[in-house]
C-alpha positions as CSV (number, residue, x, y, z in Angstrom):
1,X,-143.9,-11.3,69.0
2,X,-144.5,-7.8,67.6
3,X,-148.1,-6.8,68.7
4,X,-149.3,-3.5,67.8
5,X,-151.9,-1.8,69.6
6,X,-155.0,-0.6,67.4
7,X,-157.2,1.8,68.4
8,X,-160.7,2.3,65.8
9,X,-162.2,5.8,66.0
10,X,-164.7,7.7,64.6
11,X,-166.6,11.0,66.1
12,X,-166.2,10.5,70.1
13,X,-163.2,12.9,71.7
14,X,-164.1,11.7,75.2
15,X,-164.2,8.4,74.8
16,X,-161.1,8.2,72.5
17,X,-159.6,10.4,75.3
18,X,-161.0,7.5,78.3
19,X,-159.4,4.5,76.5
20,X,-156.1,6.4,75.3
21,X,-155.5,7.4,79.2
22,X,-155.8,4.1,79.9
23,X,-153.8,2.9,77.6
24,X,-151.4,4.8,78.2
25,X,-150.8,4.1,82.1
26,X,-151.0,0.2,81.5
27,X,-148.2,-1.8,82.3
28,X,-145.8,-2.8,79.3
29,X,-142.6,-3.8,81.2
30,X,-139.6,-3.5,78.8
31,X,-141.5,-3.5,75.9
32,X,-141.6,-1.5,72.9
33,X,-145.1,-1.1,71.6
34,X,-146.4,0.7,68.7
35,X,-149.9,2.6,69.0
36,X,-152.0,2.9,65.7
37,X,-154.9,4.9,66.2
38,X,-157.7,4.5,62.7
39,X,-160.1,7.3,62.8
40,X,-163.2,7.1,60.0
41,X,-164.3,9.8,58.4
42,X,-167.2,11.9,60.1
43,X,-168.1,15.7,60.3
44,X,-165.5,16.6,62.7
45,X,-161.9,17.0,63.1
46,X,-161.7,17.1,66.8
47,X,-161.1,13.4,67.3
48,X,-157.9,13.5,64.5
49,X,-156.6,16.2,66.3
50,X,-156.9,15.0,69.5
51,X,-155.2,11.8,68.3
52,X,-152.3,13.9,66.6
53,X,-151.3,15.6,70.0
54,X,-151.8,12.6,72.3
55,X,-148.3,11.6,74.0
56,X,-147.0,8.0,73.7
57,X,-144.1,6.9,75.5
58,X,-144.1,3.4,75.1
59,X,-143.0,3.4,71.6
60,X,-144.0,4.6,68.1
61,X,-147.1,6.2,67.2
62,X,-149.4,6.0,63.9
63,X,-152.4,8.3,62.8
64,X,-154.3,7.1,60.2
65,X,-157.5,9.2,59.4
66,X,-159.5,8.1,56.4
67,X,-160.3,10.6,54.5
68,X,-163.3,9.1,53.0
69,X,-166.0,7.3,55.5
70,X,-165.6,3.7,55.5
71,X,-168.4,2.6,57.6
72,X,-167.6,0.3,60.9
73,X,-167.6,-3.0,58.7
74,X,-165.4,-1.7,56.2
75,X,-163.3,0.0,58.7
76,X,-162.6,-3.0,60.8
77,X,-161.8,-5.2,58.2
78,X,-159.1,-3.2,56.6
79,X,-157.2,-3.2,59.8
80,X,-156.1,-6.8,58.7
81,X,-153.3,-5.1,56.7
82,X,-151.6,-4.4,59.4
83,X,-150.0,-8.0,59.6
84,X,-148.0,-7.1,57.3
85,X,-145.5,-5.2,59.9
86,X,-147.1,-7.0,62.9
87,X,-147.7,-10.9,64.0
88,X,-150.6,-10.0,66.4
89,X,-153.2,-7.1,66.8
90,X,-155.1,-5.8,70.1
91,X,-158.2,-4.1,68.3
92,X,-160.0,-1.4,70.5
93,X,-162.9,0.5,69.9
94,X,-163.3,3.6,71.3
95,X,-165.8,2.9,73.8
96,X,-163.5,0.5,75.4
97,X,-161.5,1.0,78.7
98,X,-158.6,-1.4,79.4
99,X,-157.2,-2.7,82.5
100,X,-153.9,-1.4,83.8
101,X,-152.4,-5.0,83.7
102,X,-154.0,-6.4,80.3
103,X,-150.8,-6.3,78.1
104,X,-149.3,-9.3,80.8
105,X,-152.2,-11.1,79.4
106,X,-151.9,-10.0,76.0
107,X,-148.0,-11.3,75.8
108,X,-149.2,-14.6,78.1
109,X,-151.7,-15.8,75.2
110,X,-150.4,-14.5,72.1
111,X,-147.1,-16.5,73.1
112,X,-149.5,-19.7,74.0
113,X,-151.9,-19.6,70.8
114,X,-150.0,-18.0,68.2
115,X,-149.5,-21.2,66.1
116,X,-152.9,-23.1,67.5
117,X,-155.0,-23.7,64.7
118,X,-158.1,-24.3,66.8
119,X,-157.7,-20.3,68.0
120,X,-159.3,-18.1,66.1
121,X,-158.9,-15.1,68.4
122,X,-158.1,-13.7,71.6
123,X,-160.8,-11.9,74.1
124,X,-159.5,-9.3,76.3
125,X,-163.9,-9.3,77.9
126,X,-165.9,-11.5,79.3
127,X,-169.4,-11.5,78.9
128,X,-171.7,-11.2,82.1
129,X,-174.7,-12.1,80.0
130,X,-175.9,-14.0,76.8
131,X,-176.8,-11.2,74.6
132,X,-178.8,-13.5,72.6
133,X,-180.7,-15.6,75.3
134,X,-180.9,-12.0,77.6
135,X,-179.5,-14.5,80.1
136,X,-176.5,-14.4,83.0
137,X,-173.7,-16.0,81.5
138,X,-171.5,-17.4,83.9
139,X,-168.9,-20.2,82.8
140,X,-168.0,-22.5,84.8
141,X,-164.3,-22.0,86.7
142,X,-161.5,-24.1,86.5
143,X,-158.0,-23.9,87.3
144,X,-157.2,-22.9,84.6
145,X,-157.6,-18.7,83.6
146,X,-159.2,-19.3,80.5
147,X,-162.1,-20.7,78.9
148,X,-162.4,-21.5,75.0
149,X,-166.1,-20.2,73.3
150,X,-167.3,-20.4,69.4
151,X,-168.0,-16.9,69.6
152,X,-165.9,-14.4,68.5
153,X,-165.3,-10.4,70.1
154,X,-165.2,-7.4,69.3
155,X,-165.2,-5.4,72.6
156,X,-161.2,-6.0,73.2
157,X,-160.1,-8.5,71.1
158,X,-156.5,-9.9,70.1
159,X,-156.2,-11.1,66.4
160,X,-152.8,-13.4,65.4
161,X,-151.5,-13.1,62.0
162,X,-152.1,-16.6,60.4
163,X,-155.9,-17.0,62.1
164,X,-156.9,-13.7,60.6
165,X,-155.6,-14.6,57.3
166,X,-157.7,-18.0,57.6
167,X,-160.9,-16.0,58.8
168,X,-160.6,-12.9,56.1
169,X,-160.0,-15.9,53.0
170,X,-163.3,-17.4,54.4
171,X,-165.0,-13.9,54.7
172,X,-164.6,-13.5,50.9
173,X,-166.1,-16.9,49.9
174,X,-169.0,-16.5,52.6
175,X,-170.0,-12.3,52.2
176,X,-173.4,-13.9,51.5
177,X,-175.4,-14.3,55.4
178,X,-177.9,-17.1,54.9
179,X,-180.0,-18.7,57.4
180,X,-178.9,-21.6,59.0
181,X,-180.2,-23.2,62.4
182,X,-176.8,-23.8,63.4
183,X,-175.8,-19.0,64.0
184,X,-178.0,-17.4,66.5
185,X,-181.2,-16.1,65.3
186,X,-180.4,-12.4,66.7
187,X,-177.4,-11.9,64.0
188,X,-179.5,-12.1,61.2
189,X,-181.1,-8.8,62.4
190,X,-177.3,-7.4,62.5
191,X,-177.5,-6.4,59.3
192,X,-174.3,-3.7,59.2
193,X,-172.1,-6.4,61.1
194,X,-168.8,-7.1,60.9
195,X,-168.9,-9.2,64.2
196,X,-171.5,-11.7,62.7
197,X,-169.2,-13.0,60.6
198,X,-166.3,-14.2,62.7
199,X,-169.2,-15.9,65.0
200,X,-170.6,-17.3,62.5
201,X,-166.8,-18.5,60.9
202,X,-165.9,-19.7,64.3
203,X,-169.1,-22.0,64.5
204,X,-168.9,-23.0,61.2
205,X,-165.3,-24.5,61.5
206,X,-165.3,-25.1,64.9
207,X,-163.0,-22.2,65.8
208,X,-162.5,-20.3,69.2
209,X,-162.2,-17.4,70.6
210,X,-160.0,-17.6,73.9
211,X,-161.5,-15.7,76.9
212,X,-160.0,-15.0,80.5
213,X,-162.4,-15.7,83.8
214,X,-161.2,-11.8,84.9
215,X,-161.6,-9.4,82.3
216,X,-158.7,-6.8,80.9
217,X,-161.4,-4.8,79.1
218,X,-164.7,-3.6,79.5
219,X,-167.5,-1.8,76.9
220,X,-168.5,1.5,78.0
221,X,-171.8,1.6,76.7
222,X,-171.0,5.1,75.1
223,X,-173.8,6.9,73.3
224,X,-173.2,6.9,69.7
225,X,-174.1,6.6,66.3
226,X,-176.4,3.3,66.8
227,X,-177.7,4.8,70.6
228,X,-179.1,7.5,72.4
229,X,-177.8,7.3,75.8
230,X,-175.4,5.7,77.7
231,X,-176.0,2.0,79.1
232,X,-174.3,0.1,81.4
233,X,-175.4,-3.2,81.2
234,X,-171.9,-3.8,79.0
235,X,-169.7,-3.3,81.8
236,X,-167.5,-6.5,82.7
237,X,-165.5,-6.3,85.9
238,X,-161.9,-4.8,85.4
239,X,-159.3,-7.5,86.7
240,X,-157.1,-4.6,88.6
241,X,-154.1,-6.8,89.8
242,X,-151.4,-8.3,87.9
243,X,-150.6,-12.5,87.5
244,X,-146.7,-13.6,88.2
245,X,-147.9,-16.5,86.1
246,X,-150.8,-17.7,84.0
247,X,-151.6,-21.2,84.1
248,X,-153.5,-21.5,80.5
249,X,-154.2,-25.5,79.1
250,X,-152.1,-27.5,77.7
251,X,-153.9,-30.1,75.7
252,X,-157.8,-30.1,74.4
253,X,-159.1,-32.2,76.7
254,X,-158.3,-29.3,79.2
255,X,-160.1,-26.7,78.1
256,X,-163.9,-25.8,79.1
257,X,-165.4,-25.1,75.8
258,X,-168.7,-23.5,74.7
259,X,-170.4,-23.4,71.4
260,X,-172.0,-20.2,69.4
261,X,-175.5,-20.2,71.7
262,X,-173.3,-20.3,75.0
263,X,-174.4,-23.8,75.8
264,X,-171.5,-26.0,77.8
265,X,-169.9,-28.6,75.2
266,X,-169.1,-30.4,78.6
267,X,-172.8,-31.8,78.7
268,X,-171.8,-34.3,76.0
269,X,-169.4,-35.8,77.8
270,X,-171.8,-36.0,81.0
271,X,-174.6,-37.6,79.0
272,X,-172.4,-40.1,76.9
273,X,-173.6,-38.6,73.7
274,X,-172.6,-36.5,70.7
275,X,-173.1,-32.9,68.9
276,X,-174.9,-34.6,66.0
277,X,-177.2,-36.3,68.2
278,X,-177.4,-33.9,71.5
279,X,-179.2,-30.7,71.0
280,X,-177.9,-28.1,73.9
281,X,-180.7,-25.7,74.6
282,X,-180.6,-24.4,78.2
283,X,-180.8,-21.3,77.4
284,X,-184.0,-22.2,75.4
285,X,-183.2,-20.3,72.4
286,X,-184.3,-23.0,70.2
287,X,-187.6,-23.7,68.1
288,X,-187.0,-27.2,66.9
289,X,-184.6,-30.2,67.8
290,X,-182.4,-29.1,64.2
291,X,-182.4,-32.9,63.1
292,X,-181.0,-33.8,66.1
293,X,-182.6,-36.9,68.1
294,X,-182.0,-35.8,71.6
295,X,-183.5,-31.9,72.8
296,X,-182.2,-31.0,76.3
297,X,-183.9,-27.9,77.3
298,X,-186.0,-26.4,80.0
299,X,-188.3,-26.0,77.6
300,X,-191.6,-27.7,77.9
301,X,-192.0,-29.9,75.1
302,X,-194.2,-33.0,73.3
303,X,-191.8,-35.4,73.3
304,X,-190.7,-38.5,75.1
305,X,-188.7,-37.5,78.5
306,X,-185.5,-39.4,78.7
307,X,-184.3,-38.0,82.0
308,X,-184.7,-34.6,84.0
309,X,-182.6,-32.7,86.3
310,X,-183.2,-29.7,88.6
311,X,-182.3,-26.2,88.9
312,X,-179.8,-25.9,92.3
313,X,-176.4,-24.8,90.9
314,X,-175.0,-21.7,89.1
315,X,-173.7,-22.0,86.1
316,X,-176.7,-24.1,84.8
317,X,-175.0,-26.4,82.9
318,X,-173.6,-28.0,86.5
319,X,-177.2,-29.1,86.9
320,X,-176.8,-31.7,84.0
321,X,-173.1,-32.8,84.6
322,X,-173.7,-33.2,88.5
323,X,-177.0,-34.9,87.8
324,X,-179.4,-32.9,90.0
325,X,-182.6,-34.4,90.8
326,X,-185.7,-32.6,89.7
327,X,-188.0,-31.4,87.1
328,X,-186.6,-28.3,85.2
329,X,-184.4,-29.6,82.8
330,X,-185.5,-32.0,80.4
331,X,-183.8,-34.2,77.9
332,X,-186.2,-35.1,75.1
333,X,-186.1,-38.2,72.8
334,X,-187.4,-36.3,70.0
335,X,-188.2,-39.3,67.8
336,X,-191.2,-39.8,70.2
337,X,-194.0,-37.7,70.2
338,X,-196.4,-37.7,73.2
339,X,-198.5,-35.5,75.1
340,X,-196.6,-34.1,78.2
341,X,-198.2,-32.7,81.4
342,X,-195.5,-30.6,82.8
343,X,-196.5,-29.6,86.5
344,X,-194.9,-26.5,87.9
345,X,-194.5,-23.1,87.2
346,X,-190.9,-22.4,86.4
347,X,-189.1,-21.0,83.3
348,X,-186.2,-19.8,82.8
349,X,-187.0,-16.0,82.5
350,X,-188.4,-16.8,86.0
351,X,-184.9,-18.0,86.9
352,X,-183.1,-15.4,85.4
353,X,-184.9,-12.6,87.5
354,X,-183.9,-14.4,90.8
355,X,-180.5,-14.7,90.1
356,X,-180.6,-11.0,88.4
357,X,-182.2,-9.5,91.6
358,X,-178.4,-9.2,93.3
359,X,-177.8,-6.7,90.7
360,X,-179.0,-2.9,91.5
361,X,-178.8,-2.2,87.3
362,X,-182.3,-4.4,86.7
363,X,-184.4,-3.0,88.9
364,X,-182.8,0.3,88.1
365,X,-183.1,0.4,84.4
366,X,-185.9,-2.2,83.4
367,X,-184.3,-5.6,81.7
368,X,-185.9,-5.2,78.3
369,X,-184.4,-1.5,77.8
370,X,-181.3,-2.9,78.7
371,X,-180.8,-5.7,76.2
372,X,-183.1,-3.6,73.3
373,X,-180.3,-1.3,73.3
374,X,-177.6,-4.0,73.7
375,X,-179.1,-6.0,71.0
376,X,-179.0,-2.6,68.6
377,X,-175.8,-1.7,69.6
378,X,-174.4,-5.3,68.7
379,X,-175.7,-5.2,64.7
380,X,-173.8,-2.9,64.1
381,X,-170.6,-4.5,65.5
């Protein structure tokens, strides 16, 4: 495969300088690889220049520096003319640090997904939380170092030739964002995206986006144009040791898959039941059942209770596929209305802050800071 590397700059010499360095001593093995650093217009020439005197020794080197200002959406778009010299594209933006050992992973998955039409993109990150929900994300691990989400990336991402050509032809039909119960509520409010819509393509058509269990890139939390000061509640843990081999699924039925809200696909199967019927809402970002009969939720609802679970095991979901006993989780029948009285004093903010209180960052910074400024820094991704 010819990958190209793609670096997407605009006004920030030190962090341009951070995520070039690391670039630069990451491990390539034989390989030839081209560097293409896109720098937007802004009121400095620092980071062009910068750019034009930086070394690469791993293969050719391309500046291209708009010379009028594009604007992030605009910006990131246009890199898709690049497949016309290259099958696959690992797009960085500058507040990005890589891990010395991501391009193993790179040629690993690339070689694996290139001609998958249920791929829609590769994920150098992991998430360590739900930026919509505000919660912990933790998948659930397999043997397997991937896991398969309808959510696309943009903080180290991998796009393939055909999958981008599929995505941008959809773009064009679909530049209008309308509401719809099925795309997380928070990216209507991203009104400057670019991100937006290859989350909402991939929910749409039932696309994914593959992500590894160890991440080979990790967000910065840079201040810039959309914040004031530096956060670090981006960080995902650098994977700092290489694989000899990476043992990535063969067949559907393999993979771990979540949807567009981060809610485990894995429940249907555990509760005999289907995605037109089964509404997946542990992370309780839902305000109705959207047509569907069935509501499972930890929400505390008026509807009939089909079954409940409790709230022992991390990731959540394994509460519902192990069948835990209790009284947290409820599965609604939402054809039946009653009056419920709902004893106890749990929630799931409740249970967020208990797991949460093992990292110093909460208590340090103050949660709702934290994802404020994650959730700004996101619309205009």
């Amino acid at each position: 495969m010819n990958i190209a590397l793609v670096v997407v700059a605009y006004n920030r010499v030190k962090s341009l300088e951070r995520l070039l360095s690391s670039l630069k001593h990451a491990h390539y093995g034989a390989n030839n690889v081209t560097l293409i650093i896109s720098i937007d217009k802004s009121d400095t020439t620092a980071v062009s220049d910068y750019a034009n005197n930086f070394e690469w020794p791993h293969g050719d080197k391309i500046v291209k520096a708009w010379e009028e200002n594009q604007g992030l959406r605009k910006h990131m778009l246009s890199l898709g003319n690049y497949f016309d010299c290259f099958d696959a594209l690992v797009v960085l933006e500058d507040d990005i640090i890589v891990s010395p050992y991501f391009y193993s992973f790179v040629n690993a998955t690339v070689t694996k997904y290139f001609d998958n039409p249920l791929i829609a993109g590769i994920s150098l990150y992991n998430f360590p939380v739900n930026p919509y929900s505000q919660l912990l994300f933790e998948p659930v691990v397999t043997k397997y170092d991937v896991f398969l989400m309808n959510t696309a990336q943009s903080w180290g991402q991998i796009w393939m030739k055909n999958q981008w050509k599929d995505f941008y032809a959809w773009y064009l039909e679909n530049t209008d964002f309308k509401y719809s119960d099925r795309i997380p509520e928070p990216l209507f409010q991203w009104r400057k995206s670019w991100l937006k819509y290859h989350t909402r393509y991939c929910i749409e058509r039932n696309k994914y986006f593959v992500y590894p269990y160890s991440a080979y890139s990790s967000n910065c939390g840079d201040a810039g144009t959309h914040a004031q000061q530096k956060n670090y509640a981006f960080q995902s843990i650098l994977r700092m040791g290489a694989f000899k081999n990476y043992v990535l699924p063969e067949s559907e039925d393999d993979y771990i898959c979540y949807d567009g809200f981060f809610e485990s696909k894995q429940i249907y199967k555990a509760l005999n039941t289907s995605e037109n019927d089964l509404l997946l809402d542990l992370n309780g970002m839902h305000k109705s059942s959207c047509g569907k009969r069935f509501w499972l939720t930890t929400s505390k609802l008026d509807f009939k209770i089909v079954k409940t679970f409790g709230l022992e095991l991390r990731p959540i979901e394994l509460n519902v596929t192990e069948n835990i006993q209790g009284n947290e989780i409820f599965l609604y029948d939402t054809t039946i209305i009653i009056t419920n009285t709902l004893k106890g004093e749990f929630s799931l903010v409740k249970y967020n802050r208990r797991v949460l209180s093992v990292i110093g960052f909460v208590k340090k910074y103050g949660i709702k800071r934290i994802f404020k400024d994650l959730l700004m820094r996101l619309a205009h991704r």
